[in-house]
N, C-alpha and C positions, 0 to 999 in steps of 0.2 A: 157527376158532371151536370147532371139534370138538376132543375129549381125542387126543391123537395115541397112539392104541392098533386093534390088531384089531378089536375092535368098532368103530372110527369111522370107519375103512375101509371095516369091511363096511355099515357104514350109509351113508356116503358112496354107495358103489355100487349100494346100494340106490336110492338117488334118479336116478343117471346109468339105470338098467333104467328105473323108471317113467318116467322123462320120454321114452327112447326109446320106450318101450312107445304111448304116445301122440304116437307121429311126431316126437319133437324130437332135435335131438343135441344131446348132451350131454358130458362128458368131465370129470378132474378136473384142477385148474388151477392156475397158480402155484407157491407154496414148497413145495408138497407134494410135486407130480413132482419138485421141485428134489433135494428130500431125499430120495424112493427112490430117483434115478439116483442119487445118491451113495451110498446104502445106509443113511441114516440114518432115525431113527426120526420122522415129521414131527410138528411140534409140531399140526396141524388139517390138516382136508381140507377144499379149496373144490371148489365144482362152476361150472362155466359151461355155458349153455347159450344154444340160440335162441330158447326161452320168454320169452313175457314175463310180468313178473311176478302179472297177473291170472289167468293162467295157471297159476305155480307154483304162487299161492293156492287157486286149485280143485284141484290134484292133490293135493295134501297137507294131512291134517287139521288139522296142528298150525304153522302158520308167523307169523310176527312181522316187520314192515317195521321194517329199522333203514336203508334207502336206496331206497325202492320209486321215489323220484325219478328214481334212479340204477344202476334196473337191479338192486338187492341186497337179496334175502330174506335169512331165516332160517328154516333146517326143520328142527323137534323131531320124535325117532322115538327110541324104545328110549333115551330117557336122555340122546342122542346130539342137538348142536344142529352142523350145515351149513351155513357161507353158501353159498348159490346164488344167480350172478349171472347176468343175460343179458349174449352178447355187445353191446358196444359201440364205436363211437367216438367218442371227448370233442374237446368246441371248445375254445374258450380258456379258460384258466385267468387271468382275472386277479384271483383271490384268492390266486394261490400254493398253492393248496391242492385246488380240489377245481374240476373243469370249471364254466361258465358255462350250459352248457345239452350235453348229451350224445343219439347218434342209434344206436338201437338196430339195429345190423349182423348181421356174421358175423364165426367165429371167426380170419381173417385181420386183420380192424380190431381185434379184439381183441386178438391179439398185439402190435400195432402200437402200439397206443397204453401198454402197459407199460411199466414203469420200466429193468430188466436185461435182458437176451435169457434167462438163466438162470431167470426167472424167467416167463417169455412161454410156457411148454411146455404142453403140453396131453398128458393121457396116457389112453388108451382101457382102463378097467380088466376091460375084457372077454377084452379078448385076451394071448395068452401072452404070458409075457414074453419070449422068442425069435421075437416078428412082430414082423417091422421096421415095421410098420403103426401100434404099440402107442402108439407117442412123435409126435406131431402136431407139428411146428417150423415155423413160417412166420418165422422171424429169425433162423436161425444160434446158437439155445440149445444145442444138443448139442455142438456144436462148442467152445465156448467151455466150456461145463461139464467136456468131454476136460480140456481147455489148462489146467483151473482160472482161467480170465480172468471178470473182471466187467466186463462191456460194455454202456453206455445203450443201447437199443432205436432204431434212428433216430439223427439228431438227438440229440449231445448236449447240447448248448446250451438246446434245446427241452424235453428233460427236466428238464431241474435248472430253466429257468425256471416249468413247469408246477405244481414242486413243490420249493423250497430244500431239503426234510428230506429228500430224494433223496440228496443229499450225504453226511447221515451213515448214512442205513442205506447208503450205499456202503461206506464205513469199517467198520459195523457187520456186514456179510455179509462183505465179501474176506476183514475177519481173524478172525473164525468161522470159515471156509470151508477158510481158507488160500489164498485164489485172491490174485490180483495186478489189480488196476485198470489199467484196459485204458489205452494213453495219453489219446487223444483225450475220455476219460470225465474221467480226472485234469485236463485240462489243464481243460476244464469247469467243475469242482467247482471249479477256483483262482479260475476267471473270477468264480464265485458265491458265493465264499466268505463276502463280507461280506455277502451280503444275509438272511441268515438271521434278518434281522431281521423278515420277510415270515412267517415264521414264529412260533406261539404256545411261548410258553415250556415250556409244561406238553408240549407234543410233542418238544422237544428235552429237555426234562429224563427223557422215557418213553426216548427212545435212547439218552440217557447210561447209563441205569439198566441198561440189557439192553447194554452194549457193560461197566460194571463190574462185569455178576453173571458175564462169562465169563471163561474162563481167559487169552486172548486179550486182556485188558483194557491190558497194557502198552501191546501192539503196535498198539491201537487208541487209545489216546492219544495213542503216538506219529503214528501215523498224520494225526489230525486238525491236528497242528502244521505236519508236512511238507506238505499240502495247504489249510493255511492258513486252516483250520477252528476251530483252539484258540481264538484270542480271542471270537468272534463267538460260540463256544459258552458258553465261562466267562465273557464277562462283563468278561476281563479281560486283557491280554498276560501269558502264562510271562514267568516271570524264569529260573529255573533250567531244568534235564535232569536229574531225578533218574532213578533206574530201581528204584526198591523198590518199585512195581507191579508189574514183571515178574518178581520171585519170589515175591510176593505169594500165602499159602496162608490157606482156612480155620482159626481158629484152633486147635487141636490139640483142647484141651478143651472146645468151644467159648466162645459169649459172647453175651449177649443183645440185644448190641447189635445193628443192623441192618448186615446183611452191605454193603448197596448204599454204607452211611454208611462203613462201614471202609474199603472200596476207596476213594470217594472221598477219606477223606484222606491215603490213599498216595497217588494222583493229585494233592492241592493242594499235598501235601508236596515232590512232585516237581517240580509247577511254580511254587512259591512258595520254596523251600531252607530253609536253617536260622534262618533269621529269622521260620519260623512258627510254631516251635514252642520257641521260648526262653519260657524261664521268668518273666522278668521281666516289669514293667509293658509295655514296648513288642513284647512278645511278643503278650501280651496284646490287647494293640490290634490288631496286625497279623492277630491271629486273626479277630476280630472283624469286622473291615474287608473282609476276605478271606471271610468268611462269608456277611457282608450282601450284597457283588455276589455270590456263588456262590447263593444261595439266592435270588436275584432269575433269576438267568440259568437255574437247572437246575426252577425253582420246586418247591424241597425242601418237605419238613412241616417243624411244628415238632420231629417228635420225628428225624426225618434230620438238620434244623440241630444240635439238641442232640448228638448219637449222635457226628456230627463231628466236633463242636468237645471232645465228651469223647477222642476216639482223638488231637487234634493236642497236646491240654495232658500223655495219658497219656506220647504218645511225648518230648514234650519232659522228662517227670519222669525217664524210662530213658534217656533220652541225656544226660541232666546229674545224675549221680549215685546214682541208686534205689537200686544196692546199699548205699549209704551214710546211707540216712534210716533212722530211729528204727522200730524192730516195730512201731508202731502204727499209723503213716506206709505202710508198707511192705502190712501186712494190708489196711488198709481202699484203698490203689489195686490191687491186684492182685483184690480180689473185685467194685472197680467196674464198672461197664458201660462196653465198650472197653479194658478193658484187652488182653485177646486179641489186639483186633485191633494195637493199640501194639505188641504183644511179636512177631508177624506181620513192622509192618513194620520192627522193627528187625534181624531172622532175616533177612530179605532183603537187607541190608546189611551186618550181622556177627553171622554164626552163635555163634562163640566169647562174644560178650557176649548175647548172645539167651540161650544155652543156659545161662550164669550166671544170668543173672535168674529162669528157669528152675527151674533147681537150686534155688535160693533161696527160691523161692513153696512148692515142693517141701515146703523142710523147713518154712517157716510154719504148711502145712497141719498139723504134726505139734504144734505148740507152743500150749499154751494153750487149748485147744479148740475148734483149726481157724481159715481166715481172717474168716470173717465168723459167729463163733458168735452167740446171740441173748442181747441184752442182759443182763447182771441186777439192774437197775433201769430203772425206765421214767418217763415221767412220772406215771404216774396213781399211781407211788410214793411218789414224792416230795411229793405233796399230801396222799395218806392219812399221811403224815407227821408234815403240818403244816408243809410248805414252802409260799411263796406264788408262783403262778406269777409269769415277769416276762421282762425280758430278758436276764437273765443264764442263767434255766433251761436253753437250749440251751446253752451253756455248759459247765454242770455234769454235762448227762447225756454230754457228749461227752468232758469229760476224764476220764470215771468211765469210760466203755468203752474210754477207752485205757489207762487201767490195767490194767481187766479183758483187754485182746488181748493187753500186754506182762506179764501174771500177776504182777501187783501186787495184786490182789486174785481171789477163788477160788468167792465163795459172795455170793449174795443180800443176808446180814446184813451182811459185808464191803463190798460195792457200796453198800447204802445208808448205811453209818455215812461211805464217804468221800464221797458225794455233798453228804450232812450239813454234814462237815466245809469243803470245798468251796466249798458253797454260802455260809457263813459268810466264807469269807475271801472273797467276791467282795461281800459285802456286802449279803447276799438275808437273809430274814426266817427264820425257820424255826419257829418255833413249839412248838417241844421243849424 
């Protein structure tokens, strides 16, 4: 919950002293240790402790029950927000999701009932970092964190049925991590694969979202197919193996599109092929089709649906001829939203035509006064005119700016005499 920086460390630690201070142990817990025994920077710091939480609530001015059911504060200090949870052991799960009723132990049942061993560790931030005292392990995490292996706690069977979305943050840490899925974990996660229906959308669509914002995103697609996670996630069976995820880069110049929405449609690209991104009507459909289960299964916004379905129509325009469409053609998709990411995943596939198209927006920028200069007629021109609004108006302003992109015309009075004109042959009123 905490900013993963020096200060939230030290405020972290600050809570592990006062709760010792007042007899409790305390320690910090989970991803955090995971990520300094690795050296990395942790995204938050949890604390566990044997407090309970009417407890936490008297030691600390500032705290907030977001699970006090369950054992799990929240402590505000210097800016900096903590979860602190007591240790526990959990009953049954039979929501898939979250214990039935839970019994507030010690931090052996606490390890025990965690999801990875890697993730079970407990670390004393009192002491140096050369006391072997420092790392608390009641499950064989340090060991496995060496190995880089991701290993259920326990029972793997137990885990995954406690919780199906186990499954993918498995997929979602090994290939983060680089670590390897332990067998017995794998073999698991195949056993569980289909039930992830146990699970709410919106939590498999948050994993999908953090397994396409990382670099790792191929290898974690792939991953979900070999362990027989692909459909039950998307909604839907791969047809193809593409691999233009796995060289998949932010776009150079950037693009306003939503980065989660670009990945993804390198990922549907991949596992749907070239029949998603044809140009044609039955491209069209298949996009769409391919959209509606995608945006049911990862439960996207509307503005991710859109953002999508703009990078699968942009890449079908560059794979079936862009360099060949009309300057007007050419300006107005390359300044779209998603085009970037389009131009991304086609570099991932073939550089050599990437880097043409490239070249090409390149020189546009230089012609006519850049891709997407600002109109010079608008509508509220066209009316001081003495045009009448109608349905052909969109029309009119839109083949007037393509004049204006391919410098057919240069200046305001220009714009509006062809708009005029235009407008006339489409059969609009005009009033001049």
């Amino acid at each position: 919950m905490a900013q993963g920086s020096a200060k939230a460390r030290d405020v972290a630690t600050w809570i592990v002293q006062t709760l010792r201070e007042r007899g409790h142990v305390a320690y910090f817990a989970g991803g955090c240790v995971r990520d300094e025994l690795l050296g990395l920077t942790p995204k938050d710091y949890d604390v566990a402790t044997d407090a309970r939480p009417d407890a936490i609530e008297r030691f600390f001015p500032r705290t907030a029950h977001v699970g006090a059911a369950f054992g799990v504060m929240l402590v505000r200090h210097d800016g900096v927000t903590v979860e602190v949870a007591t240790f526990r052991a959990d009953g049954e799960y039979t929501d898939r999701r979250r214990p039935d009723q839970i019994t507030f132990s010690d931090e052996v049942a606490d390890a025990k009932r965690r999801d990875f061993t890697v993730n079970a560790l407990f670390l004393d931030p009192a002491k140096d970092v050369s006391d072997s005292m420092r790392v608390i392990d009641h499950v064989g995490g340090v060991k496995d964190l060496h190995a880089k292996v991701l290993r259920a706690v326990g029972d793997a069977d137990q885990r995954l049925r406690e919780d199906d979305l186990r499954a993918l943050r498995a997929v979602r840490l090994a290939t983060r991590l680089g670590f390897a899925i332990e067998t017995a974990t794998q073999e698991a996660i195949r056993r569980h694969a289909g039930e992830l229906s146990g699970i709410s959308r919106e939590r498999i669509g948050d994993e999908i979202r953090l397994m396409l914002a990382h670099e790792s995103r191929g290898l974690a697609v792939r991953q979900l197919g070999s362990l027989g996670l692909d459909g039950p996630t998307f909604g839907r069976p791969a047809i193809a193996s593409g691999r233009t995820l796995d060289g998949l880069r932010r776009p150079r110049n950037g693009d306003p599109c939503d980065p989660v929405a670009g990945a993804l449609a390198s990922a549907l690209f991949d596992r749907e092929g070239e029949a998603l991104v044809g140009n044609d009507g039955a491209g069209e459909g298949r996009r769409l089709e391919v959209m509606r289960a995608t945006r049911t299964a990862l439960c996207l916004s509307n503005e991710e649906r859109d953002d999508c379905l703009a990078v699968l129509r942009l890449i079908g325009m560059i794979r079936d001829g862009w360099l060949q469409l009309p300057v007007a053609k050419q300006k107005r998709s390359a300044a779209s939203r998603g085009f970037g990411w389009a131009l991304e995943v086609q570099r991932s596939t073939d550089v050599p035509g990437a880097e043409a198209v490239e070249g090409r927006v390149a020189e546009l920028a230089g012609l006519h006064g850049g891709l997407a200069p600002r109109p010079l007629v608008t509508g509220d021109d066209l009316v001081a005119a003495g045009l009448s609004p109608g349905p052909a108006f969109r029309t009119v302003l839109e083949r007037t700016y393509d004049d204006q992109l391919e410098g057919r015309i240069g200046s305001p009075s220009e714009a509006l005499e062809r708009a005029i004109r235009t407008s006339r042959e489409l059969g609009g009123g005009s009033g001049v």
